[in-house]
N, C-alpha and C positions, 0 to 999 in steps of 0.2 A: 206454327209449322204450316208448310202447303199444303194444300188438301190432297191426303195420302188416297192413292189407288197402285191394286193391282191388277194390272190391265191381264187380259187371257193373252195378247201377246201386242208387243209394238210393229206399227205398220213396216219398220223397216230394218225387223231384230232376225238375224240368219238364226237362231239358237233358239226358237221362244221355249222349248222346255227347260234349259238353263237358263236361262233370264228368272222360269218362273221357281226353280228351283231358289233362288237367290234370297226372291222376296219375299217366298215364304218364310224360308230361314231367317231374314230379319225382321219379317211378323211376328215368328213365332218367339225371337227372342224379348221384342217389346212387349210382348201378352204376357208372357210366364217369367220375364225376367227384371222388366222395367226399362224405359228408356236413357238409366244413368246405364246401365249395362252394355246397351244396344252402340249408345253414343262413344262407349270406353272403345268399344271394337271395332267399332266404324274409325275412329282415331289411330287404333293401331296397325288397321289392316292398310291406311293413309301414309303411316310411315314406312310400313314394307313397302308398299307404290314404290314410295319417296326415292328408297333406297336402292331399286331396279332400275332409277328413270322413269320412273311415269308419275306425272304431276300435273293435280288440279285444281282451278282457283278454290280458296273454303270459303273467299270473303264473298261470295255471289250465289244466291240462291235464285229456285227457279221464277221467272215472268210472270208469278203467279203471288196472288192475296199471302202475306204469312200466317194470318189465323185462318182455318180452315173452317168450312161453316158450321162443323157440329159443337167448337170454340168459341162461337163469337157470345158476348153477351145477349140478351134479349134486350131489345130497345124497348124502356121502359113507355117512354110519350106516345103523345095523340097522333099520330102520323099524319092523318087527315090536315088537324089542325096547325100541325109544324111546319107543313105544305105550304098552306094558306099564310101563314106568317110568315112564309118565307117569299111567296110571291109579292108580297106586298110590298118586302124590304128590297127587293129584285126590283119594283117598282119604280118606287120611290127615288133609288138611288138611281136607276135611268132616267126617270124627269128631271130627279136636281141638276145634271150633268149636261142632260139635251137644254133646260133652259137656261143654263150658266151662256148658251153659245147660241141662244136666240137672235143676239145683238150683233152690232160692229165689233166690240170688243176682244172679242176672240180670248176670253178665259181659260179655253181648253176644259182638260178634266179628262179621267179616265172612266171607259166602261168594260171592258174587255178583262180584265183583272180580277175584279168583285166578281163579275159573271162567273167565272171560274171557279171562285173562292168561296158564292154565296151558302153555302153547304157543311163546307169549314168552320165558318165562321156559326154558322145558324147551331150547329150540333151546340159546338163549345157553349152559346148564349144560353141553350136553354139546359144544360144538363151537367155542365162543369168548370166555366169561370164564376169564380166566388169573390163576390165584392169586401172589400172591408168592413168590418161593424166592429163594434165597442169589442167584440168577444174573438174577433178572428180578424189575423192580419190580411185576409185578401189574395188573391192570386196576383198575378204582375203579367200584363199580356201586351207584346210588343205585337201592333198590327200593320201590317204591310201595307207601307204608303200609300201605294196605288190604289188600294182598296177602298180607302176612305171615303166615298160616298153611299159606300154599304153602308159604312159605322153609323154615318148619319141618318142614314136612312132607318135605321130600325130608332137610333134614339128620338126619332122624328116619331115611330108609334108608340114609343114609352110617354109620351109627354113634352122631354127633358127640351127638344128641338121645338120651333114653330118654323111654320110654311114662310114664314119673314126672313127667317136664317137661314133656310134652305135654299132662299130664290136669291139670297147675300152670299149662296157659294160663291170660293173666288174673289169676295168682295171684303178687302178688310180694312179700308183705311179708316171708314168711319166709327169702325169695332164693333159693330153689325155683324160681322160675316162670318163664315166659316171658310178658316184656313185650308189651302188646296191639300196638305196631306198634314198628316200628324205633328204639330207643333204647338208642345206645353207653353212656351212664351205666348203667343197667339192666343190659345184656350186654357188659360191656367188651369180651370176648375175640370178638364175635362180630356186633352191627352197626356198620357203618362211620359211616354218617350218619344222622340225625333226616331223616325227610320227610314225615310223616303231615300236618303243620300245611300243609295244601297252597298249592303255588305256590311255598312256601323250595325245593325239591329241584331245580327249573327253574335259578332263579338258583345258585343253592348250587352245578350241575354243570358251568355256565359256567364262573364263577370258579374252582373246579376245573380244569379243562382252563386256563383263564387263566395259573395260577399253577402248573400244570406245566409247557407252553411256555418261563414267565418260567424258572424252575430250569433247564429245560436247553436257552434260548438262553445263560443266564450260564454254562454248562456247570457247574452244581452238581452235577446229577444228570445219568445217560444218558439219549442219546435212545433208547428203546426200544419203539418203535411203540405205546406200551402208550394204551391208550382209557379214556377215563370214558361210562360207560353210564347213563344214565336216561330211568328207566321211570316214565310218567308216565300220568295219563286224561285225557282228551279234555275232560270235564267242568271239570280241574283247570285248564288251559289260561286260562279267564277271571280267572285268578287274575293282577291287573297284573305282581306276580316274576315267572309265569311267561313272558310274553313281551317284559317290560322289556329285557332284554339279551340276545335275539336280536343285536343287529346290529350288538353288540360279537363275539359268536363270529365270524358271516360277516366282518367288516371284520380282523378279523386272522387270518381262517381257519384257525380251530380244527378243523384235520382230526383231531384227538385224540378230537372228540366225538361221541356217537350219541344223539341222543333216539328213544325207539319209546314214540310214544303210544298207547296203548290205545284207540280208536275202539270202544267197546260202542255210540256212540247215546244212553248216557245217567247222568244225572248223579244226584244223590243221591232229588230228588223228581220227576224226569221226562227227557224228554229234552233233551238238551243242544242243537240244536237241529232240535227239531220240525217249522218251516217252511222249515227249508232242510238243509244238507250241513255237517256241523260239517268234514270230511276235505277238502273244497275250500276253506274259509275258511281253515285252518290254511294246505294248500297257499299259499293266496295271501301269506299272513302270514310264512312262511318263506323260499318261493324269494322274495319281496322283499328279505328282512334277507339276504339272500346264501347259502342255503344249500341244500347239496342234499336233493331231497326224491324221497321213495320210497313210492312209494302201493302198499299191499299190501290192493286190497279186495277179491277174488277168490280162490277156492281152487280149485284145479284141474278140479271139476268141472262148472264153468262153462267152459272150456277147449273142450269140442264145440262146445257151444253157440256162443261167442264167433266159434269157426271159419266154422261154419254161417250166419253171420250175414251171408248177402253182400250186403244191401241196408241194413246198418245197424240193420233198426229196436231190437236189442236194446241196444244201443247207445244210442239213442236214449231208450229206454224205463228206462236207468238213471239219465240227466240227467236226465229228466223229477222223479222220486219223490225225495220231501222223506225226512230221516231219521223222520219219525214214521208213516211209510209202510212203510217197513223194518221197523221195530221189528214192527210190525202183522202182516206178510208170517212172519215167526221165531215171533210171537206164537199167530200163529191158525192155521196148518199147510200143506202144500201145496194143499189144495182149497180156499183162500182164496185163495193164492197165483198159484194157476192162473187163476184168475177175476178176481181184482184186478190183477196185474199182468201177466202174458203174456195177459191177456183183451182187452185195450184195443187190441191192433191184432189184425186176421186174421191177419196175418203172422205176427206172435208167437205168437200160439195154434198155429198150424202149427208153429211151430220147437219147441215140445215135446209136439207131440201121441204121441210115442212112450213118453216117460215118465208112471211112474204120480203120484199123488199125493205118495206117500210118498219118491221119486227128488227131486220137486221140491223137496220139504222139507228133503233132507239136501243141496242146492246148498250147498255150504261158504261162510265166507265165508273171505278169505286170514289174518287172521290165529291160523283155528284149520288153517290147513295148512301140515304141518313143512318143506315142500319150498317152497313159497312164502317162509315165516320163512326158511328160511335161505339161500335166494336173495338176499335181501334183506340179509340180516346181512354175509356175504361182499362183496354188492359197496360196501356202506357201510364195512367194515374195509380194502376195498383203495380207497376215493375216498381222493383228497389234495387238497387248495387248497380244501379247503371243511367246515365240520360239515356230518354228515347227520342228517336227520328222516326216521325210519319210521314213515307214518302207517298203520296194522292196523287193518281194520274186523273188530270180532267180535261174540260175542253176550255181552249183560252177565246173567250167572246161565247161562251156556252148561250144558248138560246135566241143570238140577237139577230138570225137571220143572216144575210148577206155576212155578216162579218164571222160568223163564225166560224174557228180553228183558218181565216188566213192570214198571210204576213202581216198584214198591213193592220189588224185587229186593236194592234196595240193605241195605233194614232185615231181608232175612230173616238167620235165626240157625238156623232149622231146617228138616228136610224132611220132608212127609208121611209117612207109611208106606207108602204107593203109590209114592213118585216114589222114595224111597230106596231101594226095592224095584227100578224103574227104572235108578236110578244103578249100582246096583250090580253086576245083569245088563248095562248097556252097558258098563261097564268091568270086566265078569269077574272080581269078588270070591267066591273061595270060602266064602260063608256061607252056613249055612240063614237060612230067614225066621226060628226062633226066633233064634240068634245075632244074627241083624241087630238086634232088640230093642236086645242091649246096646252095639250104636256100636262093634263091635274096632276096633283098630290092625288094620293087617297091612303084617307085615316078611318076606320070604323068609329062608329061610334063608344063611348067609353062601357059603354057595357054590353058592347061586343062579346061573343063568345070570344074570337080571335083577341082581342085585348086584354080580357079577363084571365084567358089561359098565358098570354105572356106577361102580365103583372106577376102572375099564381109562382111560373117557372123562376123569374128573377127571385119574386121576394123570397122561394127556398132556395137560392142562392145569396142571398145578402143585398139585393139591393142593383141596384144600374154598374153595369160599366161601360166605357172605361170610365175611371172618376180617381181625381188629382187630388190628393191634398197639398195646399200651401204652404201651409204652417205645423209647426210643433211644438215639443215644448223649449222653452228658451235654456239656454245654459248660462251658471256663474261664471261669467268673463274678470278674471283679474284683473287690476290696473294696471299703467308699465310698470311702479315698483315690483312687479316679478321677477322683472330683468334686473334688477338695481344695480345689481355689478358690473353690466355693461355700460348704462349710462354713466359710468365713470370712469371709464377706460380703459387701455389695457397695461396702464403700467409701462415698463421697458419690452414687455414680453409684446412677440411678432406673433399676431396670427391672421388669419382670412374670416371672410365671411362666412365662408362655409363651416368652418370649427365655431366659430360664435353660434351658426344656425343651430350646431348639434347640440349644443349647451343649452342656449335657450331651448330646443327642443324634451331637453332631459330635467329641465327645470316645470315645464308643464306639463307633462306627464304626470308629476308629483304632486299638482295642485288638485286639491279637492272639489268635487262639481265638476271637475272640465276632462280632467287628468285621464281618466280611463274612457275618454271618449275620443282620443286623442290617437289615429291610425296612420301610421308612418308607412310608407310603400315606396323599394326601390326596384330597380330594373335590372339588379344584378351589377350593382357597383355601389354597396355599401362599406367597402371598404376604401374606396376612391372616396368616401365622402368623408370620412374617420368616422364612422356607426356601426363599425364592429363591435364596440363594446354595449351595446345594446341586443346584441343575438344572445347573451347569457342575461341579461337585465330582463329582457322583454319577451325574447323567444321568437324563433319563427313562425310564423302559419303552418300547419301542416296538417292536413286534414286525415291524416292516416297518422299521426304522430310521428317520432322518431326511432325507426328499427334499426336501426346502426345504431356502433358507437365512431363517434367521429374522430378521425385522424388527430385533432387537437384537443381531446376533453379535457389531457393533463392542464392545459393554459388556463387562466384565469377569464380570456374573452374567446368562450368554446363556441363551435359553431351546435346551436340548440334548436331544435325542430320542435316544437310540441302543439296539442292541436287545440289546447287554448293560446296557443302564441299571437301575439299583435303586430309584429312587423309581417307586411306584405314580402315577401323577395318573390317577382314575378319572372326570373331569369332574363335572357336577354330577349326583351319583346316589351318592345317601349310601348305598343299598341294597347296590348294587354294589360300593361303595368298602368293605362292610362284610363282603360275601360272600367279596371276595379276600381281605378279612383272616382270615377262617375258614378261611379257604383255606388262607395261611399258616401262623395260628394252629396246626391241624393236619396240619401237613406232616410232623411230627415223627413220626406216626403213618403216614401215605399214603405219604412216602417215607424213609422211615429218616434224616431228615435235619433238624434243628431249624432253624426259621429264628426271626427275634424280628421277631416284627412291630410297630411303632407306628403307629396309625391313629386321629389327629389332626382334630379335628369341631368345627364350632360345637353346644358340648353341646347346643342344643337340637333339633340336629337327630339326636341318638343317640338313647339308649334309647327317644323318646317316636314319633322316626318308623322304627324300626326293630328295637323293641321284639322279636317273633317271631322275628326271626331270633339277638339276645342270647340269648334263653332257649335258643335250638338252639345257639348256643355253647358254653353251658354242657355243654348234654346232650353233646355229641361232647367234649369236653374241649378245649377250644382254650387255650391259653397266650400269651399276650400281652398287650399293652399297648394300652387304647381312652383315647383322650386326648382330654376336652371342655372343648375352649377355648372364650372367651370367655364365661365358665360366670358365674353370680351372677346374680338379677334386677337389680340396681342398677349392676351393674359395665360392662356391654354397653348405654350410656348413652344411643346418641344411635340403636339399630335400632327399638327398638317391643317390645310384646306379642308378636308371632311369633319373636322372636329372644333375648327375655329369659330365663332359665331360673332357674328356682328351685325346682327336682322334681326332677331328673335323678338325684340320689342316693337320691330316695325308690324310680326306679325300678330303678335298681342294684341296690339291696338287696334285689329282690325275686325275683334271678336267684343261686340258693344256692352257687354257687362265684365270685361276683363280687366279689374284694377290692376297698373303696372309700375313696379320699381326698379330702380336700378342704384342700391345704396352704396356707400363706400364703408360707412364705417357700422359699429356692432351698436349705438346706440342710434341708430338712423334706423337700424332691421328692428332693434325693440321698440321701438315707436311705431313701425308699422305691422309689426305681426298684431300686437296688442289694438290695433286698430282695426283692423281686419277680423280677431276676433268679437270685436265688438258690434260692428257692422253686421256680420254674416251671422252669430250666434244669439247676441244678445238685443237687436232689433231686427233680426231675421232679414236681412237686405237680400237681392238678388243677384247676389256679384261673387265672381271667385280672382282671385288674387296670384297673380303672377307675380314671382321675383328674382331677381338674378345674383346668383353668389359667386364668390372668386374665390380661386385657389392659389392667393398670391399672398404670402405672408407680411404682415408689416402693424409699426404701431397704433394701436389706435387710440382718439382723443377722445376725452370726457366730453358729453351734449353742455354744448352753447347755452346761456341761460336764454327762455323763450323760442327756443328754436323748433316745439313740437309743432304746432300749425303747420307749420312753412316744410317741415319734412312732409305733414299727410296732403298738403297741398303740392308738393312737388319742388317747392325749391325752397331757399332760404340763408342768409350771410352767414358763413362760416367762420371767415377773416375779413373784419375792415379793415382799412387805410385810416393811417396817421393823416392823412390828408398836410404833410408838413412840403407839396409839391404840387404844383399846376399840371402835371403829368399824369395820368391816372385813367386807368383802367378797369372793366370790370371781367374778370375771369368766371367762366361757369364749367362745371365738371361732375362728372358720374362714375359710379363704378370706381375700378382702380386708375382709371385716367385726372380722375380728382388729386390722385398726391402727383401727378405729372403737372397738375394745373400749380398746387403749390410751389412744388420744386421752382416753375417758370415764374412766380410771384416774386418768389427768393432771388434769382438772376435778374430781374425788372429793375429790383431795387437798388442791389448790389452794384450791377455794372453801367444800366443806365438810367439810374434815380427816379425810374418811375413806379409810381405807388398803384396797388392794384387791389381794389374789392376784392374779395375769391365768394363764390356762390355754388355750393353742393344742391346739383339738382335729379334729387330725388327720382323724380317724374316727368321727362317731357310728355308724356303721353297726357299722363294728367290734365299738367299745362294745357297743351292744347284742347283739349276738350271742354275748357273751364272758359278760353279764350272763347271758343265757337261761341258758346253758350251766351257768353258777354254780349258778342260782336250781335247776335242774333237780336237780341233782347233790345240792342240800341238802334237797332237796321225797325223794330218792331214798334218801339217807341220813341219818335220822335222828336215830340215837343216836351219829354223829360228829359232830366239833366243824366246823362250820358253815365254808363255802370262804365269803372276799369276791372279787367282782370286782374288776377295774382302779378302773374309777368309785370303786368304795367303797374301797379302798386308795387312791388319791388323796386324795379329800376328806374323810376319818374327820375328822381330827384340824383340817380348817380351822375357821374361825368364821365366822359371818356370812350369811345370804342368799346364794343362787348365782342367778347372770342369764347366760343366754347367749343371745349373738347372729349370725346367719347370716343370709350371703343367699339364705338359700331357704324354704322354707315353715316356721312354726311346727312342724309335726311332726317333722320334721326334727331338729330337739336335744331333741324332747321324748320321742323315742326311749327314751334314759336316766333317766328322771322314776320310774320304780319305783327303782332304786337311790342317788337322790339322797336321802338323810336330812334335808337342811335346805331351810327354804322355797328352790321352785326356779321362778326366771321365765323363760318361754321367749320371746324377741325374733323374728321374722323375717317375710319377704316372702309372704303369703299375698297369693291375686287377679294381676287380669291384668298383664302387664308394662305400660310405657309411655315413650316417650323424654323423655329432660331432661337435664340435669348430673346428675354421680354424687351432688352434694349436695343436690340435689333431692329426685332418688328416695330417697335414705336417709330423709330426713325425709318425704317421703310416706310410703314403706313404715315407716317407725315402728323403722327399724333405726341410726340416725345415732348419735353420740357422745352426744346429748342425750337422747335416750331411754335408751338404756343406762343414765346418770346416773340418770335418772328413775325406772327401773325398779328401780336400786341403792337410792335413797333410799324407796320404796316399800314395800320389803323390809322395811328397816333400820326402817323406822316399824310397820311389821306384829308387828314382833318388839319395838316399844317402846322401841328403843334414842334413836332421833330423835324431833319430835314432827311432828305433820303439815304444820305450819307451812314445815315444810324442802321437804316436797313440791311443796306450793302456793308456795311459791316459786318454784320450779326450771321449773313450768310458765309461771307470767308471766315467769322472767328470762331465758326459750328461745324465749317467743314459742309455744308451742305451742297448737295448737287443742285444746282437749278435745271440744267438738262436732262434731268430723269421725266423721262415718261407719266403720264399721268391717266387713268388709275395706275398705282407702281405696280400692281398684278396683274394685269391685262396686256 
């Protein structure tokens, strides 16, 4: 609560004997009756207001600290000493930054940020982030990008860093360096999460907390009071992640969580907002979404003052001033200060006529005060039934002289010679002015008081953070005979990939070692996928269980909440539905525990609306399985342009640990799931696994004998050629455009005797990757005898023109076009989607069995085998337009 007073009267109340009669009365009902009482009648006398017309916000309490100072905790620490440790981290993290940009090079690097933060961060290090050990799974603390040479800078006094890696900030190619913000790829052993790309770290720490609840309501792991901390800015906040999924924490009351925003006032090119309170907007925006909120914008020495204040006006005078008024106040000094804001009432001016200029100027605000910070931390680690928000107002470039609280804060990289001169006397660095020239480190000695006291603070918390695990324990990966009834096919009976997925999916759940580690998560179209019959099998997540009874329980496939349930349904919010699966993804890492996530999409809504946060996948190592159904432009026949997808793999491949497929048939999918789980599970690889599913019914064939390689490598013969004809072709195909490729195989032979390899290819992506690899290696070596890739081992030895065809964009197979040696045509869906029949759109997008043909006969006349005659046939006897525009959706 704000720090309660009742004033003898407010400077501007016509009534003060009713004003004081008021607050007596609700004195006296909190003294003698309790504050649930007090609270009940303040609520009811709210809704009489309500019901006359008179209304007022409840989500905004006043400009003032929420705990009031007879509340706070006692700060247990050395204050002296926490000072001293903290200037040192203040330090450091200024030198590594100033000397990153000693050179030509121009590294950049942030200082203004950490300045701000260094308080934040300092409380949490010494008094309540808990490292992992054998006995306790650790806390999980996302730290704002910007900040990162704080991080470093204190692990520079632990030990953990040396002045070699600190002067290698920015420096990473020789793997020396320390990465410019938080990136686990970069620093395996040492950041947990990617958050610089801002706004991912918001949602990214929900689903976090999310997806440790989910673990240990199914009691996978202990409950062990253990918290996710993210540390976020104020500015960051307009980022839609960032406040997307509020109101999923409060609605299942994620007491696991702490956000502590950073309130500097200001964001990259100004303030964040200028004409109003960015710390009350948030307020409102938080305790809405359910959560508790903790305003830290006072430092203690505003505490007289505040006392002193018995008619309110100071009070008064802090609602009043817009944050670009602040900034101004930090900016220009106490004798602005004095004049601009305690000038504007008499009263004001009287309540600090005893201070000097210089008194007024060093007013704190709470988040650079340690005792404030961790009032704050304490009673957000002991709230339950809710996440908390600590909002910190501080100053952005706090201490650095010239740059501080102005616009331009953001982009400094250096500091005068004046102000570093400054810095350095406020925080009591032993250098002359000549040494200052050169930028030292400075490290005490190990048996420093200061060293010894932040050894003493870690080791009763467990240990260093942040700190990464790599590894876990491994899981029993079945063979492909799990699938066995795929690799044989499907019989007469018509189905899609996507019903095979769900099989095989229902098939490993069942298996022992793997089965119950095995977390499926949709976006609120599980029914779209046929995985309704796994809501009564498997149960949904529900962290509150299920207090209904559901419109369908009579049915056999009910819809079932319960709150050890294993299916994710994240509703419609692809973002989230993708964040828990990062979540998952790296569980294997957060809590010594592997889970297998599958998180199943209408491909067009992955990589293209969710793109930032794939590539942060990558970066933290997530392992898992992202499955984009209803994948193809031609195949998702009757949704439209917003639903059609024929990219999704361009964008796959552009995230470097992203294994990608695009199979047609159910024994091509069981070869590669079963591959993937062996990969990511049972040699721990670094990779997560994209795949595309169709929702296009048809039969499918028993696996080729020897055909497993060549599926995990990306391509491989499906159907040879009788070779009983000098005519002869090689067809390649993906997805459901593969039995288009056939069908045109069938018409080749039929009408014009020519014979045609066919080639399902798995993976261009692959391909190409594997080619690079090659080409590089032979560009490297010389005067050894030349590697071929896959591609070129494949098709050395065929004859004929190569056509392949996909449903996605021409680049897409054309990927492979350097290591193709024979004239090579590429077939596919470029331009906007559009609804029709699947036969439609084939022969609009120019990808149908007839084109193929055409594109075959094309070849074969380019190469002078046929004559043209056969071309210009095949266009009148298909009915094809030659005159249509080309792309046909543009």
């Amino acid at each position: 609560m704000a720090t309660p007073f009742i004033p003898g009267h407010f400077f501007d109340d016509n009534d003060p004997a009713e004003t004081r009669e008021w607050f007596e009365a609700l004195s006296s009902i909190v003294e003698n009756e309790g504050p649930e009482r007090a609270t009940w009648l303040l609520n009811r006398l709210t809704d009489v207001a309500q019901s006359q017309g008179l209304y007022r916000a409840h989500l905004h309490t006043p400009y003032l600290n929420t705990i009031s100072t007879r509340e706070e905790a006692p700060f247990p620490g050395d204050m002296f000493m926490e000072r001293r440790i903290r200037s040192l981290v203040r330090w450091n993290a200024l030198a590594t930054v100033m000397r990153a940009n000693l050179n030509d090079d121009e590294l950049g690097g942030h200082i203004a940020s950490f300045a701000s933060s260094a308080t934040l961060y300092d409380v949490g290090m010494n008094h309540f982030f808990r490292a992992p050990t054998d006995g306790h799974g650790g806390d999980l603390v996302y730290y704002q990008g910007h900040s990162a040479p704080g991080i470093y800078a204190r692990a520079f006094l632990e030990g953990r860093l040396s002045e070699e890696q600190l002067d290698n900030f920015r420096r990473e190619v020789d793997g020396k360096g320390l990465s410019s913000y938080p990136h686990p790829w970069l620093m395996p052993d040492f950041w947990q999460f990617p958050t610089v790309s801002m706004g991912l770290g918001p949602i990214q720490a929900i689903y976090q907390a999310h997806i440790m609840k989910y673990l240990e309501n199914r009691e996978m792991i202990p409950s062990q009071r253990r918290k996710v901390w993210a540390f976020l800015g104020d500015g960051e906040m307009d980022e839609p992640e960032s406040l997307g999924a509020l109101s999923l924490a409060g609605r299942e009351h994620l007491d696991n969580l702490i956000f502590v925003v950073n309130c500097n006032l200001q964001r990259l090119d100004g303030p964040v907002r200028g004409n109003g309170k960015i710390i009350q907007e948030l307020e409102g925006l938080f305790r809405g979404a359910g959560w508790n909120v903790i305003k830290v914008v006072w430092g203690r020495l505003w505490d007289p003052l505040l006392e002193r204040d018995t008619e309110g006006v100071l009070r008064r005078r802090m609602e009043e001033c817009v944050d670009g008024e602040y900034q101004a106040y930090k900016k220009n000094g106490g004798a602005y200060t004095r004049e601009h804001f305690f000038g504007k009432y008499p009263e004001l001016a009287k309540l600090v006529e005893h201070l000097s200029d210089e008194e007024i100027y060093q007013l704190n605000r709470g988040g650079h005060d340690p005792f404030k910070v961790y009032a704050a931390y304490h009673q957000a680690v002991n709230h339950t039934g809710q996440p908390t928000v600590i909002l910190a107002k501080t100053v952005k470039g706090y201490a650095t002289g010239a740059g501080e609280a102005t616009n331009k804060t953001h982009q400094m990289k250096k500091l005068d010679l004046d102000s570093l001169k400054d810095f350095r006397d406020r925080f009591n660095m032993p250098f002359s002015d000549k040494e200052l020239e050169k930028l030292p480190y400075y490290r005490p000695d190990e048996d420093s008081p200061e060293l010894r006291y932040l050894r003493e603070r870690r080791g009763a918390l467990g240990g260093s953070v942040p700190v990464r695990r790599r590894n876990s324990e491994k899981l029993e990966v079945p063979d492909v005979g799990l699938f066995g009834n795929f690799l044989e096919g499907s019989g007469d009976r018509a189905i899609s990939t996507t019903m095979a997925f769900v099989r095989m999916l229902s098939s490993l759940i069942k298996q022992k070692g793997i089965g119950d580690r095995v977390v499926p998560i949709v976006p609120d179209e599980a029914r779209t996928f046929g995985m309704e019959g796994m809501f009564r099998q498997l149960g949904i997540y529900s962290a509150g269980g299920q207090k209904y009874e559901p419109e369908d329980a009579g049915q056999v496939m009910y819809y079932r909440e319960d709150r050890q349930g294993r299916i994710l349904e994240e509703g419609i919010n692809e973002a989230g539905a993708m964040s828990g699966w990062m979540a998952a993804a790296t569980s294997y890492s957060h809590h010594n525990f592997p889970l297998v996530p599958f998180y199943i999409y209408y491909s067009m809504f992955g990589f293209q609306r969710v793109g930032d946060l794939a590539w942060a996948a990558g970066d933290m190592q997530a392992r898992g399985f992202l499955l984009g159904a209803t994948a193809g432009r031609t195949t998702l026949n009757g949704e439209g342009l917003q639903h059609q997808d024929g990219h999704s793999h361009l964008l796959s491949s552009t995230v470097p640990n992203c294994i990608s497929y695009d199979p047609t048939y159910a024994f091509e999918l069981a070869v590669i799931l079963q591959d993937g789980l062996r990969r990511m599970y049972a040699e721990q690889e670094n990779v997560f696994y994209y795949i595309t599913l169709m929702n296009e019914n048809y039969v499918h064939r028993a696996m080729p004998k020897g055909a497993e390689e060549g599926i995990r490598k990306g391509m491989y013969l499906l159907q040879e050629a009788e070779r009983k004809s000098k005519k002869t072709v090689q067809l390649l195909g993906s997805g459901t455009i593969l039995r288009e490729v056939e069908a045109a195989a069938e018409i080749l032979q039929d009408v014009y005797g020519v014979e045609a390899d066919i080639w399902s290819v798995t993976s261009f992506n692959e391909l190409r990757r594997e080619g690079l690899q090659v080409q590089r290696w032979n560009m490297l070596h010389p005067q050894e005898e030349a590697r071929r890739c896959w591609v070129q081992t494949c098709l050395a030895q065929r004859q004929g023109p190569i056509i392949a065809a996909t449903d996605y964009m021409k680049i897409f197979a054309d990927q492979i076009r350097p290591w193709v040696e024979a004239p090579y045509i590429v077939l596919g869906t470029d331009g906007f989607g559009r609804s029709d029949s699947r036969a439609r759109l084939r022969e609009f997008f120019e990808v149908d069995r007839y084109f193929i043909v055409l594109a075959a006969l094309n070849g074969l006349a380019d190469k002078g085998v046929i004559g043209r005659s056969k071309v210009a046939d095949a266009i009148k006897r298909f009915g094809i337009n030659a005159e249509k525009p080309y792309p046909p959706s543009v």
